[in-house]
C-alpha positions as CSV (number, residue, x, y, z in Angstrom):
1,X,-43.3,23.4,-9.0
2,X,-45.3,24.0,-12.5
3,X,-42.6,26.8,-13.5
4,X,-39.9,25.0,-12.0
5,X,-40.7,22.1,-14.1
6,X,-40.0,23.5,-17.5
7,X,-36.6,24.1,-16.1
8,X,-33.7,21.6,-16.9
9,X,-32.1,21.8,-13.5
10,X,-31.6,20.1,-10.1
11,X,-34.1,17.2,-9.2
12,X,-36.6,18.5,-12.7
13,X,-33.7,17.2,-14.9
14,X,-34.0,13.9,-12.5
15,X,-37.2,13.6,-13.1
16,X,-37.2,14.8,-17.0
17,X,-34.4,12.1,-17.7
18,X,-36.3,9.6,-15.6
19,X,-39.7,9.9,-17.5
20,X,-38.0,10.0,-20.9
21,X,-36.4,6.7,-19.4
22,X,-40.0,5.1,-18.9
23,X,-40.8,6.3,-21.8
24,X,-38.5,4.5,-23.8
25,X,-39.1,1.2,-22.0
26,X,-42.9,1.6,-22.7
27,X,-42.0,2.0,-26.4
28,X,-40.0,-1.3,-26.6
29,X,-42.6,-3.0,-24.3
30,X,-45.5,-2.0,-26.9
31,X,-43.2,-1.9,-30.2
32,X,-45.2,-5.3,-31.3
33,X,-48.8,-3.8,-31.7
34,X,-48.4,-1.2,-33.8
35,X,-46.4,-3.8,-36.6
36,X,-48.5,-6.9,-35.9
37,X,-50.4,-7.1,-39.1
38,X,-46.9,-7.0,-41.3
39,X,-45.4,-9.3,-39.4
40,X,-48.1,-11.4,-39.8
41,X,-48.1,-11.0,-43.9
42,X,-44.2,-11.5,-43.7
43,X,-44.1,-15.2,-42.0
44,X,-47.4,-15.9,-42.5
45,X,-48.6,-16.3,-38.9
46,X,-52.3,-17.4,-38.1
47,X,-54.3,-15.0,-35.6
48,X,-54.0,-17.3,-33.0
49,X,-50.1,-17.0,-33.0
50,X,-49.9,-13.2,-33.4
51,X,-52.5,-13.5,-29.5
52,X,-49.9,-15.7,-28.6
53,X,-47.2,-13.5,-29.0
54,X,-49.0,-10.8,-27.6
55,X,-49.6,-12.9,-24.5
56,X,-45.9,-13.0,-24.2
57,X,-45.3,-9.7,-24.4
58,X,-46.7,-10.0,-20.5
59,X,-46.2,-12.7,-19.2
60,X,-42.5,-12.3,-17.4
61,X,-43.2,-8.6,-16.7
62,X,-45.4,-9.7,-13.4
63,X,-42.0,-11.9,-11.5
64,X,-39.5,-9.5,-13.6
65,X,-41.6,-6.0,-11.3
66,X,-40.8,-8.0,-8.1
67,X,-37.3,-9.0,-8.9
68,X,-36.3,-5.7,-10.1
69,X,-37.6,-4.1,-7.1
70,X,-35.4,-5.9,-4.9
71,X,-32.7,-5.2,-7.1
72,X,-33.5,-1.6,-7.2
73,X,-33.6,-1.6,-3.1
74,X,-30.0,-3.3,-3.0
75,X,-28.6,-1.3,-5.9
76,X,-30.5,2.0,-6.4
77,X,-32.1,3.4,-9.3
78,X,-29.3,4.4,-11.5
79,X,-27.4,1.4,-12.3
80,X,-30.6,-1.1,-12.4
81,X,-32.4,1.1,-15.5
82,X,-29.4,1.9,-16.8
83,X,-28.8,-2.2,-17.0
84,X,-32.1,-2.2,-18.4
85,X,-32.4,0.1,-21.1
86,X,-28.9,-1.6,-22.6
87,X,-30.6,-5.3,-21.8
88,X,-33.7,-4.2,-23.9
89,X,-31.4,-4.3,-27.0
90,X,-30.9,-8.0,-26.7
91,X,-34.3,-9.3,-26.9
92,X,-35.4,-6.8,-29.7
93,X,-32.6,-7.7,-32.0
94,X,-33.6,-11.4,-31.1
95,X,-36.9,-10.5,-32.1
96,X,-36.1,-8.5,-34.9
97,X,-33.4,-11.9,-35.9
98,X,-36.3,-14.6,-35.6
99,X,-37.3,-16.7,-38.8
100,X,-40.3,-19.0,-37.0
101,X,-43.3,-18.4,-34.4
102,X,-41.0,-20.1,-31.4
103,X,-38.3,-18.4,-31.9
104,X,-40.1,-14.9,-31.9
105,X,-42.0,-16.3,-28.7
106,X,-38.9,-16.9,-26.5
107,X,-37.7,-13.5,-27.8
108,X,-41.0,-11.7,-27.1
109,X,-41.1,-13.4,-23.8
110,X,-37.3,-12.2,-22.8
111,X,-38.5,-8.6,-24.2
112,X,-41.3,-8.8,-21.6
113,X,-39.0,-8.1,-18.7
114,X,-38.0,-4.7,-19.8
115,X,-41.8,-3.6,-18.9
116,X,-41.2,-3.8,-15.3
117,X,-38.7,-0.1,-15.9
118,X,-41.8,1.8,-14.3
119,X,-41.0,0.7,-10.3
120,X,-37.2,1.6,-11.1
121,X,-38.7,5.6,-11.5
122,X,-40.9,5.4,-9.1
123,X,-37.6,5.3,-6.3
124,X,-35.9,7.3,-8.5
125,X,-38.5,10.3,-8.7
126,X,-39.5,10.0,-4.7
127,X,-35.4,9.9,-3.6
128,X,-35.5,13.4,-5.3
129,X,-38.5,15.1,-4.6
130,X,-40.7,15.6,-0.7
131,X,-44.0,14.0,0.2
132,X,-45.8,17.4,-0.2
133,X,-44.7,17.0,-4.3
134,X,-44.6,13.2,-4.5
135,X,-48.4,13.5,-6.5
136,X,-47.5,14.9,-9.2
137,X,-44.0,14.3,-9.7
138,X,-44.7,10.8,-9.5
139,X,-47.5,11.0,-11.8
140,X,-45.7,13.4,-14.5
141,X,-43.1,10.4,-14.6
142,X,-46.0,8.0,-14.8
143,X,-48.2,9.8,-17.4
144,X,-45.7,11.3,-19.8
145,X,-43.9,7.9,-19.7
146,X,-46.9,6.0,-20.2
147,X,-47.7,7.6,-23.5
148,X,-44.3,5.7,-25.0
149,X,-47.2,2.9,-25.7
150,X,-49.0,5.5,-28.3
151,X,-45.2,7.2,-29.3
152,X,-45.1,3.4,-30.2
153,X,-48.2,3.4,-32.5
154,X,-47.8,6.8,-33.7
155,X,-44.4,6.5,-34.7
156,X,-43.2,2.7,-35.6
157,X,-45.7,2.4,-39.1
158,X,-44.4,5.4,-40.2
159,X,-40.4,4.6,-39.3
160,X,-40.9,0.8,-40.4
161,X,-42.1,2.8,-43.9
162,X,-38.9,4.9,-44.4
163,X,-36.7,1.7,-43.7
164,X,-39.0,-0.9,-46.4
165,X,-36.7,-1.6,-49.0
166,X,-37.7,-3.2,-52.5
167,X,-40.9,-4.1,-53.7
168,X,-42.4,-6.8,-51.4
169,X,-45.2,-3.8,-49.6
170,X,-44.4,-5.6,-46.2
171,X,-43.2,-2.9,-43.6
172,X,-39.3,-3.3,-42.5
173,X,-41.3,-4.5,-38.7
174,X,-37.6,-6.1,-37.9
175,X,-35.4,-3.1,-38.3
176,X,-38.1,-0.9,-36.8
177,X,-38.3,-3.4,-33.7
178,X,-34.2,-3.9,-33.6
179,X,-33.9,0.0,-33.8
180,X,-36.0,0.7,-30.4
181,X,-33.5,-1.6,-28.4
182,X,-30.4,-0.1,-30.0
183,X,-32.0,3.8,-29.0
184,X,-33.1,2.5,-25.2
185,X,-29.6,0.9,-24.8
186,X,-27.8,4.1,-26.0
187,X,-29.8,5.7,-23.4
188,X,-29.0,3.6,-20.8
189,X,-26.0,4.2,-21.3
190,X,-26.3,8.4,-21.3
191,X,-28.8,7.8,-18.1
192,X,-25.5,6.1,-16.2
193,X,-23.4,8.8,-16.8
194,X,-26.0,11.9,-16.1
195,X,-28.3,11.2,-13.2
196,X,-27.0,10.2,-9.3
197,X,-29.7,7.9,-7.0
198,X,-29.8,10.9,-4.4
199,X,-29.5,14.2,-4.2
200,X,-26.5,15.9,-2.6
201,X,-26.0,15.2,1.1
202,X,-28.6,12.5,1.3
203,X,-28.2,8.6,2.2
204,X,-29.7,6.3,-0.3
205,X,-31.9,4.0,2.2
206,X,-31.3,0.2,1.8
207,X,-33.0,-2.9,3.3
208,X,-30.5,-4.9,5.5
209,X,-31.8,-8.0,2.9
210,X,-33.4,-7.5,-0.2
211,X,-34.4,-11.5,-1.0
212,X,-37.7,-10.8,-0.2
213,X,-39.8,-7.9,1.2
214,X,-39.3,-6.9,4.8
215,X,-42.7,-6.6,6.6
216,X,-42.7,-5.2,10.7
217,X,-45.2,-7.9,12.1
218,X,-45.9,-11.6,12.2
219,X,-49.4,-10.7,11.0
220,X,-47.8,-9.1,8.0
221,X,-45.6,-11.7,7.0
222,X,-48.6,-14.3,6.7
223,X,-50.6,-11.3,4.7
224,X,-47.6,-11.2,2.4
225,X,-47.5,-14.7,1.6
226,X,-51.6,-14.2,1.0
227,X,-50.9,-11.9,-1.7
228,X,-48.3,-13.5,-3.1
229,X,-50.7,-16.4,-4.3
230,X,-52.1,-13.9,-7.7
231,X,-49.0,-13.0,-8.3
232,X,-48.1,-16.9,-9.4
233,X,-51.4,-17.8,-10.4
234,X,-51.7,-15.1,-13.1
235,X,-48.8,-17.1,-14.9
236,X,-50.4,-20.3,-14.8
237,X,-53.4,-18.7,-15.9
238,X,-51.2,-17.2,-18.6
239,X,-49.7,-20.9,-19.0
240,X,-53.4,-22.5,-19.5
241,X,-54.5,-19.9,-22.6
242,X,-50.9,-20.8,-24.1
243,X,-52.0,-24.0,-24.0
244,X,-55.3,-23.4,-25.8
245,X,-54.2,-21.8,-28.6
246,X,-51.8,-25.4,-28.7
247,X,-48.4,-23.7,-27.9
248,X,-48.2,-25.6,-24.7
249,X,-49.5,-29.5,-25.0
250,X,-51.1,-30.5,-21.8
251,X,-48.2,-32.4,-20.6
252,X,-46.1,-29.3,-20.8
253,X,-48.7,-27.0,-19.2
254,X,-48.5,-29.3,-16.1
255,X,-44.8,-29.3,-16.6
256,X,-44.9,-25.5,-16.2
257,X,-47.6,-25.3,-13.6
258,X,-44.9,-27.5,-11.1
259,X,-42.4,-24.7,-12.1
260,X,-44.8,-22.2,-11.1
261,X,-45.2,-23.8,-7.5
262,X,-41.4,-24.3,-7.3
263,X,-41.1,-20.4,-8.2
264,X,-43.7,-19.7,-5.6
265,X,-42.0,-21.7,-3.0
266,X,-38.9,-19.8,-3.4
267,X,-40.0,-16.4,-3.4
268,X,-42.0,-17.9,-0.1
269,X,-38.6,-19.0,1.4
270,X,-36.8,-15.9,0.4
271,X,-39.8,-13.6,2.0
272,X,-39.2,-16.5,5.3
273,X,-35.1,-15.5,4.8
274,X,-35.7,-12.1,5.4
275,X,-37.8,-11.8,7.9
276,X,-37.2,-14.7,9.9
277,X,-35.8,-13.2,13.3
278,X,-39.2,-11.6,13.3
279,X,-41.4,-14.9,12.9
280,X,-39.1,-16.4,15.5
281,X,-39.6,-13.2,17.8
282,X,-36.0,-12.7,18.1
283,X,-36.9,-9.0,16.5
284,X,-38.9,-6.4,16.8
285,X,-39.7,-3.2,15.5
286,X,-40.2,0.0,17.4
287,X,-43.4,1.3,16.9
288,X,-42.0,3.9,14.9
289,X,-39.8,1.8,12.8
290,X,-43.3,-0.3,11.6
291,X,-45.5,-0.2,8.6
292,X,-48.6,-1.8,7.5
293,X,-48.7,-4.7,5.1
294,X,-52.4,-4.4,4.7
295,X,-51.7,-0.6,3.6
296,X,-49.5,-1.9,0.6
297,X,-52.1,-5.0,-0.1
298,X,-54.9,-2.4,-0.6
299,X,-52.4,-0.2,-3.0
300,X,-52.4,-3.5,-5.2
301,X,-56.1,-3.8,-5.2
302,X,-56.4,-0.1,-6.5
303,X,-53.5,-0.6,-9.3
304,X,-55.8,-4.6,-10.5
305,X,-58.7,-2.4,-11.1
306,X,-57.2,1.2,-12.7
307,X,-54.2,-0.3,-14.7
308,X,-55.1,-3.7,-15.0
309,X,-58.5,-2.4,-16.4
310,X,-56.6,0.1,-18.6
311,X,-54.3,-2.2,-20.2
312,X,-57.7,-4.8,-20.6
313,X,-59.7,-1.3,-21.9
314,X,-57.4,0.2,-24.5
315,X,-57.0,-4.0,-26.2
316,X,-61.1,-3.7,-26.7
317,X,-61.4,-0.6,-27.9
318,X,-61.0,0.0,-31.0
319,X,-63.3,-3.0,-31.7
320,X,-65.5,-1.7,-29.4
321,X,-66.6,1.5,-31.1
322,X,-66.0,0.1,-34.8
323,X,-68.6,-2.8,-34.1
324,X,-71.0,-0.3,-31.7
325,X,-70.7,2.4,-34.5
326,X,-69.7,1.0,-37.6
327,X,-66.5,3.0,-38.1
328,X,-63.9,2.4,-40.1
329,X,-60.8,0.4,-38.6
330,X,-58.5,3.8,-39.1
331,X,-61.5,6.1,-37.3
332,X,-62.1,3.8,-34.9
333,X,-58.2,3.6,-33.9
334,X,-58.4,7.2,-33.7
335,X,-61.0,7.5,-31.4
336,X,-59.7,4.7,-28.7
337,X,-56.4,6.1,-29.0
338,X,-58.1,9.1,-27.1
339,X,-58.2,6.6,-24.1
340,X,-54.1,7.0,-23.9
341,X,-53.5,10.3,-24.7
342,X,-55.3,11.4,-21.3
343,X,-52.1,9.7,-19.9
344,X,-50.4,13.2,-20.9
345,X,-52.6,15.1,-17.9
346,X,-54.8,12.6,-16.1
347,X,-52.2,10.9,-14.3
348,X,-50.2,14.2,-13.4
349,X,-53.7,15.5,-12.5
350,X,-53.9,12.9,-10.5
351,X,-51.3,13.2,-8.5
352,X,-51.5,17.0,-8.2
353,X,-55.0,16.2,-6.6
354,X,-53.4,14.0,-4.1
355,X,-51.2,17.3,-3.1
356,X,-53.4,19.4,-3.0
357,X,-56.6,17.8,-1.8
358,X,-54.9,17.4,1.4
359,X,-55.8,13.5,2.1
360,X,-54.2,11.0,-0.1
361,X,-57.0,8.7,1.1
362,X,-59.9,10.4,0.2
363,X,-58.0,11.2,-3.4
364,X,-57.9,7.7,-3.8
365,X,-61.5,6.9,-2.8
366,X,-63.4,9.6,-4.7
367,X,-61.3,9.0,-8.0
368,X,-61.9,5.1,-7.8
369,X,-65.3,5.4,-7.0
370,X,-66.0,7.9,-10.1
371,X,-64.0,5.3,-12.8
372,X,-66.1,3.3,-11.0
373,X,-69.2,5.1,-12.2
374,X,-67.6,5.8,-15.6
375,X,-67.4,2.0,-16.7
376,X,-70.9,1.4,-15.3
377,X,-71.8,4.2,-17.4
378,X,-69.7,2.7,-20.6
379,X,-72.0,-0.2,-20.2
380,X,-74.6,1.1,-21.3
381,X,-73.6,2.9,-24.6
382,X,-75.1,1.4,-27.3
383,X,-75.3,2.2,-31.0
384,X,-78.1,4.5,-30.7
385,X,-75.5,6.8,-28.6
386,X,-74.7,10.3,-29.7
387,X,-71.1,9.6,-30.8
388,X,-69.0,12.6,-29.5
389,X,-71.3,11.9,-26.5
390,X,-69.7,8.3,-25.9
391,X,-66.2,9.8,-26.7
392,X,-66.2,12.3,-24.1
393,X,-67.8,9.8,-21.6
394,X,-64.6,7.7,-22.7
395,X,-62.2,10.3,-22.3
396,X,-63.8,11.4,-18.7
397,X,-63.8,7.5,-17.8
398,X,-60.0,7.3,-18.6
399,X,-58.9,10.5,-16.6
400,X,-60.6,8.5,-13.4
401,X,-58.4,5.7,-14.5
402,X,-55.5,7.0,-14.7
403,X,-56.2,10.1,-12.1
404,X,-56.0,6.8,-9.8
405,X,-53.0,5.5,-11.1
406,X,-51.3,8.5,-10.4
407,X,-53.1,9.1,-7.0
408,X,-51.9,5.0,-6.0
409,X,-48.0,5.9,-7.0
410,X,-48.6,9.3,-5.0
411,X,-49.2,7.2,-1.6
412,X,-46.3,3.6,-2.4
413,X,-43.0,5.7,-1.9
414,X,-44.8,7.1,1.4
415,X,-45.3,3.8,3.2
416,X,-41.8,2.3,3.9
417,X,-38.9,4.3,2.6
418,X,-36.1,1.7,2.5
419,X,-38.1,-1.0,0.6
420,X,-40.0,1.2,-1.7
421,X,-38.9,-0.5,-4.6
422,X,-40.0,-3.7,-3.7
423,X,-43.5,-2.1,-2.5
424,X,-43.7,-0.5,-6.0
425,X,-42.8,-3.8,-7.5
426,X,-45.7,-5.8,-5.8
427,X,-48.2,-3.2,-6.6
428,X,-46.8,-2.3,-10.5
429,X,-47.3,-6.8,-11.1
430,X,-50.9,-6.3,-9.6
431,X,-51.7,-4.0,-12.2
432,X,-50.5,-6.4,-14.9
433,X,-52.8,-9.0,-12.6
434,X,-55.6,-7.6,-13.4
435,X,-55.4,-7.0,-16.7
436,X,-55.0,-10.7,-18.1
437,X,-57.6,-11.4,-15.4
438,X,-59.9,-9.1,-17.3
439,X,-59.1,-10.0,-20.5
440,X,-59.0,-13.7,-19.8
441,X,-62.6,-13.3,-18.4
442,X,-63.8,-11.1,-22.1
443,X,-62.2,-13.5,-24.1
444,X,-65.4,-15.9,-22.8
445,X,-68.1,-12.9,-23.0
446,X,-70.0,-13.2,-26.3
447,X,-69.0,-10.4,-28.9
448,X,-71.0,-7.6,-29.3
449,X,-72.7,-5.2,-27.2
450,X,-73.9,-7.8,-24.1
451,X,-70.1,-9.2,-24.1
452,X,-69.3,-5.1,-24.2
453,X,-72.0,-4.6,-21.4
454,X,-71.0,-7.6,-19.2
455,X,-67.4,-6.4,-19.3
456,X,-67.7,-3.1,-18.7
457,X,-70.1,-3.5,-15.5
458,X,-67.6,-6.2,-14.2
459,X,-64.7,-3.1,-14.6
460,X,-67.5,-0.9,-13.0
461,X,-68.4,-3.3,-9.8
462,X,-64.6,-4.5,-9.0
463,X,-63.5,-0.6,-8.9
464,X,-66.3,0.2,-6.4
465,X,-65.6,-2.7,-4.0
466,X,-61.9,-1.6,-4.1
467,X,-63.2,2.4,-3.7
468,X,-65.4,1.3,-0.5
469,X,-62.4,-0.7,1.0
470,X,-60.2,2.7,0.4
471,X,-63.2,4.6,2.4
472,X,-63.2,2.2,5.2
473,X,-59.4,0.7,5.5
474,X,-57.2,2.8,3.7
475,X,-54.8,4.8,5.9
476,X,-53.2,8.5,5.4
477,X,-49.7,8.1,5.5
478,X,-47.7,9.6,8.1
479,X,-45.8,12.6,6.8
480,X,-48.3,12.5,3.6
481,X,-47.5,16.3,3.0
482,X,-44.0,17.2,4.7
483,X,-41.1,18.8,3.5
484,X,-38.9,15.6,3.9
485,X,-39.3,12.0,3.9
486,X,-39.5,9.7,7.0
487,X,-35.7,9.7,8.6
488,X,-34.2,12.9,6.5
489,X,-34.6,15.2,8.9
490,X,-32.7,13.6,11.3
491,X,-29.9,13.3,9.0
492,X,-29.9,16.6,7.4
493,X,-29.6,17.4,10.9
494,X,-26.4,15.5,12.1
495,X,-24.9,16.5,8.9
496,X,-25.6,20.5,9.9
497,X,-24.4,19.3,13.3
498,X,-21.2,17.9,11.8
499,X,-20.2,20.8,9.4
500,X,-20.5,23.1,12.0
501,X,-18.5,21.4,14.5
């Protein structure tokens, strides 16, 4: 597959296309941080507004991964990121457009949709490829479309430069911002015409209803409902610091809160729609028609602690080793910046490892367990350190990050073929979970090193909970390293059977 993949044919021009596709979404998603401090200068904004913002640069990406993957289930992976990358242009030409801090908050928080484009590849990438290459295919389209957050930073300064015009020294942040929409729509518009949901022969799998996920058990369906609960309660989480930095007064906090419960008790009856004739026992699954609910719960679990914890990681960062080691701003960006680039190769590694290891379950286990170890190990570095030291112990700690992420994505599309999507949807918002549940909790640590310490051990402790419940309940996948996915064969077959007849 390595050689294969620097071709531009068959399913590796899929998968190229797809990535580039991620890629482009991650750059609008992150096309704010790289500008914040001139758009700041230019309309004056206080730091508590520019948090703000930030803040709502997540906040509808959690619902907007679970929505999408139903979508994607119902409508396949071509037309739904297509319809994305040309959607992205609206909100970033709103944002681009805005002349006051509410305006450029209902922009930002439109904008924050288009960062649920990673479960639309991750269909996309397993329709095309078999188990045995689902690691690292998975986590080449992961990784390399990851890194749009630094093509974000590395790029946008530099283009916002080129486009200032007169005298005023602030960067041209709004036809920077406007300009990534127009390129992503463009491209969703070349993506449409140049990539098809399946390969030749093969039958796009679709759930019979898409409202909600389908689960195989009674049991399930009340497990499902369980783990629905984070997925609301980050936003009022997300509602209550809105309402602290006084976006939100406290009688529109409870206003959204009720919203919140309303938007939790639909997605509960939609989940109750779809799988109703099962809680009423008028259906059931043949044994091998079934999956495991708890299979997909624990695939959240591992994407709270190595995304969420990513995402949390690379906002602390640079402060983090400016404060510990009195760097300059610019060195100091440098430095954490490594953190991201490992995207390029640790998340492919990771994968690869989970094809070639030869148990996606021990994969996951021993790479959770060693980030684990690396953020225990991060909370101990101290000034005193031997810089380069504390570098390579935070490049080696983000390969176990991300080596996870890519190991997590290498087991989703192998649970349940005809709800992947939504299974990729649940477990992408979990990652976003955790990371304003970890930020939320640093944003009370004290600064400086015991804030650094406390944080760092709490990363360390939740990723080696979530590593021993992968050792002990964690499941290989059937067909984990097979040359096709669950139900091909049989077609393949009646369509040999066919021509030949």
């Amino acid at each position: 597959m390595l050689t294969e993949l620097l071709s531009f044919r068959g399913r590796y021009r899929i998968l190229h296309l797809t990535w580039f596709a991620f890629f482009l979404s991650f750059v609008v998603w992150f096309n704010l941080a790289p500008l914040a401090t001139a758009l700041k200068a230019d309309l004056g904004l206080e730091t508590s507004q520019i948090r703000t913002i930030a803040i709502c640069n997540v906040a509808l990406t959690v619902p907007a991964r679970i929505i999408i993957g139903m979508l994607l289930d119902k409508y396949g992976p071509r037309i739904t990121y297509s319809l994305l990358l040309i959607y992205a242009a609206i909100p970033c030409i709103g944002f681009a457009l805005a002349q006051n801090f509410s305006q450029l908050v209902i922009s930002r928080l439109a904008l924050s949709i288009v960062g649920a484009g990673f479960v639309i590849g991750i269909r996309m990438v397993a329709e095309w490829f078999p188990p045995k290459e689902i690691g690292l295919s998975e986590g080449i389209y992961g990784g390399w479309g990851n890194f749009g957050s630094a093509g974000a930073a590395l790029t946008l300064p530099t283009i916002a430069a080129w486009l200032t015009f007169g005298s005023s020294g602030v960067l041209n942040w709004r036809l920077s911002i406007a300009l990534t929409g127009i390129i992503a729509a463009l491209y969703g518009v070349f993506y449409f015409f140049n990539v098809e949901d399946t390969p030749p022969g093969k039958i796009y799998q679709k759930p019979k209803r898409a409202r909600g996920l389908e689960v195989t058990t009674p049991k399930d369906f009340l497990f499902l409902i369980l783990m629905n609960i984070p997925l609301t309660g980050v936003l009022c989480l997300l509602a209550w610091r809105l309402s602290k930095v006084g976006f939100l007064s406290e009688g529109q906090l409870y206003i959204v809160w009720l919203l919140l419960l309303g938007l939790y008790t639909f997605q509960t009856y939609n989940c109750w729609a779809t799988n109703k004739e099962l809680i009423a026992g008028e259906k059931h699954y043949p044994p091998s028609d079934r999956y495991k609910f708890s299979q997909v719960a624990i695939l959240e679990l591992t994407y709270f602690v190595n995304f969420g914890s990513e995402l949390a990681v690379v906002s602390m960062l640079p402060a983090f080793f400016e404060n510990t080691f009195g760097l300059s701003k610019a060195m100091a960006g440098i430095i954490a910046a490594s953190y991201a680039f490992m995207n390029l190769a640790s998340r492919p590694g990771g994968g690869l490892i989970s094809d070639k290891l030869g148990s996606r379950k021990l994969t996951m286990t021993i790479l959770t367990a060693g980030m684990a170890i690396g953020y225990l190990t991060m909370g101990n570095v101290k000034g005193g350190w031997w810089l380069p030291g504390a570098v390579l112990l935070t490049m080696l700690c983000s390969f176990f990050v991300q080596a996870a992420e890519g190991s997590t994505f290498a087991i989703v599309p192998l649970i349940k073929r005809r709800v992947t999507g939504q299974i990729a949807g649940n477990v992408g918002a979990y990652g976003n979970v955790g990371a304003v549940v970890y930020l939320t909790l640093f944003s009370f640590l004290p600064e400086g090193a015991t804030g650094n310490k406390i944080f760092f051990e709490v990363l360390g402790v939740t990723a080696m909970v979530v590593a021993f419940v992968c050792a002990f309940f964690l499941k290989e996948p059937e067909g984990s390293f097979a040359e096709h996915h669950e139900g091909e064969e049989e077609v393949l077959k009646s369509v040999a059977v066919f021509a030949k007849d």
